[in-house]
C-alpha positions in Angstrom: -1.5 9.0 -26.5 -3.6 12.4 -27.6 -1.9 15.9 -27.8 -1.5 17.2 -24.5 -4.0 20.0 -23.7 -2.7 23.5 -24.5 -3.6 24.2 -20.3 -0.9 21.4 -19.2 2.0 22.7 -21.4 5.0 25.0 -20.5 7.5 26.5 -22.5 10.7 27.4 -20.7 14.3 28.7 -21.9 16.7 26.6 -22.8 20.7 28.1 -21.8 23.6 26.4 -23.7 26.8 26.9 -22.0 30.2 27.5 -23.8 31.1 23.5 -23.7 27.7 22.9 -25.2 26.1 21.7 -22.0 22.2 22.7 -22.4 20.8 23.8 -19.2 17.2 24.1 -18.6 15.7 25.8 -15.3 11.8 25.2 -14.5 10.4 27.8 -12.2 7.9 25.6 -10.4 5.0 28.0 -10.2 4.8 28.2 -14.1 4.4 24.6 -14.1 0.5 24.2 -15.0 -1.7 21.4 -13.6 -1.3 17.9 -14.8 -3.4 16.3 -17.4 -3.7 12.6 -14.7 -3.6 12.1 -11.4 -2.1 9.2 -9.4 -2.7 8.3 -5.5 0.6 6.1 -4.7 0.6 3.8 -2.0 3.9 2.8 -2.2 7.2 3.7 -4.8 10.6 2.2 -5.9 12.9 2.4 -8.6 14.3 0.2 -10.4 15.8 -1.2 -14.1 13.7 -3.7 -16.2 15.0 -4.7 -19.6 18.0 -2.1 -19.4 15.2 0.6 -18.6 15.2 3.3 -15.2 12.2 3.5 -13.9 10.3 4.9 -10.9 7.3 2.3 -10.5 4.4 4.1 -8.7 1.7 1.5 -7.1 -1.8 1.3 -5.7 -2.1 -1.9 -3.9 -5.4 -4.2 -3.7 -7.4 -2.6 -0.4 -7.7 -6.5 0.6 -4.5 -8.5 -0.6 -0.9 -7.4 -0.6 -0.5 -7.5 -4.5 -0.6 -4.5 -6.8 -3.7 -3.3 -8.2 -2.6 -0.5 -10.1 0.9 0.3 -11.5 2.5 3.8 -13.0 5.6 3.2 -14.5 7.8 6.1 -15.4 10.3 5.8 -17.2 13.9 7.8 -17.8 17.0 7.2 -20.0 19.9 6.5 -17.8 21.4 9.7 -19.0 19.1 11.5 -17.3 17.4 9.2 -14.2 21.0 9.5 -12.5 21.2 13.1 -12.9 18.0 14.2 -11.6 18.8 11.7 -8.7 21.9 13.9 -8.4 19.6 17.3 -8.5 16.9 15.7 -6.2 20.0 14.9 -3.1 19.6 18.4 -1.6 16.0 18.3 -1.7 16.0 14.1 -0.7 18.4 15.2 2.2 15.4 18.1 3.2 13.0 15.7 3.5 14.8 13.0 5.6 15.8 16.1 7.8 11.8 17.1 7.9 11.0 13.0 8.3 13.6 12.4 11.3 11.2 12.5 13.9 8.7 10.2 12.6 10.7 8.7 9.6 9.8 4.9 10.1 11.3 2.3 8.8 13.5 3.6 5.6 12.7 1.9 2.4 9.5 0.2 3.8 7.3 1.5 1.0 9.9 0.1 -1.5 9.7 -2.9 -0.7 5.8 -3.2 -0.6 6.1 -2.5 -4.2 8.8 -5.8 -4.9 6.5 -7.4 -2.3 3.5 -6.5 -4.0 4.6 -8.0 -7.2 5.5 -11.1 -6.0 2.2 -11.6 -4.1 -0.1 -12.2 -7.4 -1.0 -11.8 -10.6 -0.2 -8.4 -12.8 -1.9 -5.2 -12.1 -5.9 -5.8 -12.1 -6.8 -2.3 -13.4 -4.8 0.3 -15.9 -1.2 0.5 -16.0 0.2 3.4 -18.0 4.1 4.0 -19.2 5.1 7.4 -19.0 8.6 8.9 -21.0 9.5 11.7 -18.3 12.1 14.6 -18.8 11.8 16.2 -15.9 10.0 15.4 -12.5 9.1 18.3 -9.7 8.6 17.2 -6.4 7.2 18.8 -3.4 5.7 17.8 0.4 4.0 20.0 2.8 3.9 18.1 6.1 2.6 14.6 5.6 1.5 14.8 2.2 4.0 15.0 -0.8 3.5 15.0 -5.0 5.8 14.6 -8.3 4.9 16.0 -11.1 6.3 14.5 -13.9 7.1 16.0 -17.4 7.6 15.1 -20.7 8.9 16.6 -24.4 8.0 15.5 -27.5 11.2 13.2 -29.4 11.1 15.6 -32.2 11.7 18.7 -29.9 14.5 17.0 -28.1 16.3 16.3 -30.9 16.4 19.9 -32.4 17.4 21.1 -28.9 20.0 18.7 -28.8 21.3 20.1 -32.3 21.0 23.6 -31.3 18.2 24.6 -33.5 16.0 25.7 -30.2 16.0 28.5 -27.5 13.1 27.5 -25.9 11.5 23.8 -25.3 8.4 23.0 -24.3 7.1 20.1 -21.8 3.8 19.1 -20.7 2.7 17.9 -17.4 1.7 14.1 -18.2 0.9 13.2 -14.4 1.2 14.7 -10.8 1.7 11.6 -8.3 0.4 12.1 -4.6 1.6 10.5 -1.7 3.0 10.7 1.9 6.4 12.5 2.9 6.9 8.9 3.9 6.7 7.2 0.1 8.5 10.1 -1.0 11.5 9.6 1.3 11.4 5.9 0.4 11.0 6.3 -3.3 13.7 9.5 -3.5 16.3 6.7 -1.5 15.6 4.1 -4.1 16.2 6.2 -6.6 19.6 7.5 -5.7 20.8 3.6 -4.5 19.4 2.8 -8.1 21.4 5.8 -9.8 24.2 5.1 -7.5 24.5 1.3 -9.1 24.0 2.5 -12.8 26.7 4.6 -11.8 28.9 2.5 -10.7 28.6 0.1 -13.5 29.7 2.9 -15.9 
């Protein structure tokens, strides 16, 4: 993939606590607009080959099988402890949804469904390496951003050789409050079973 355009990069602070534990806050208004865009129809996560993932889909306007597919990806590490970070926020959202919440984990499984109905994705599918995700929803639309570091800079964070990092905003995934809830409860059942397996 190119560079990432100077306009989609932020460079935050990065904290490093006494035990070593590097903590990283992103203020969500410095966060500038992503380089692609993504309508999701319907989300899940999942593990392929050993690998979280959150699999973002547009289905085909006349079948049931996927037409386009967004795969981003995590390392374990990290996809079960932004599903830890994300509970508050997942737990907002159900409270916001309660009303007109539907039939939890619906969009989920249009995405298993979807698979299974046909052949692989008829247009492009891209693989992202996320670091960090920012969601939001405002009534009965919702977005993830999704954000990703170069290797090089995580390892000299990880050996102390940084005070600030810097990410860039690969994507920004629309959708309804609805595929948000569903997605965000796939991913902590997901992160709950990596977990557990520990």
């Amino acid at each position: 993939m190119a560079s990432p355009n100077a306009s989609s990069v932020v460079t935050v602070p990065v904290h490093r606590t006494a035990d070593g534990t590097l903590t990283i806050n992103i203020d969500a208004e410095m966060v500038p607009e992503a380089e692609r865009r993504f309508a999701v129809v319907c989300a899940r996560a999942a593990v392929r080959h050993g690998s979280p993932q959150l699999q973002l889909a547009q289905l085909d306007p006349l079948g049931d099988a996927i037409a386009r597919l967004v795969v981003v990806r995590f390392t374990r590490e990290r996809f079960i402890e932004r599903a830890r970070t994300n509970e508050v926020f997942r737990l907002q959202l159900e409270e916001q949804l309660a009303q007109n919440r539907g039939v939890p984990g619906m969009y989920s499984e249009l995405v298993a469904a979807g698979a299974a109905a046909g052949s692989p994705p008829t247009s492009a599918t891209w693989m992202i390496d996320a670091e960090v995700e920012l969601a939001s929803f405002s009534g009965t639309r919702a977005s993830m951003v999704f954000l990703a570091s170069s290797g090089a800079g995580l390892a000299l964070l990880a050996k102390g050789k940084l005070t600030t990092t810097t990410f860039f905003a690969d994507l920004e995934a629309t959708m309804s409050t609805q595929v948000l809830a569903d997605l965000m409860l796939s991913w902590k059942t997901v992160a709950g079973s990596l977990e557990a397996a520990t």
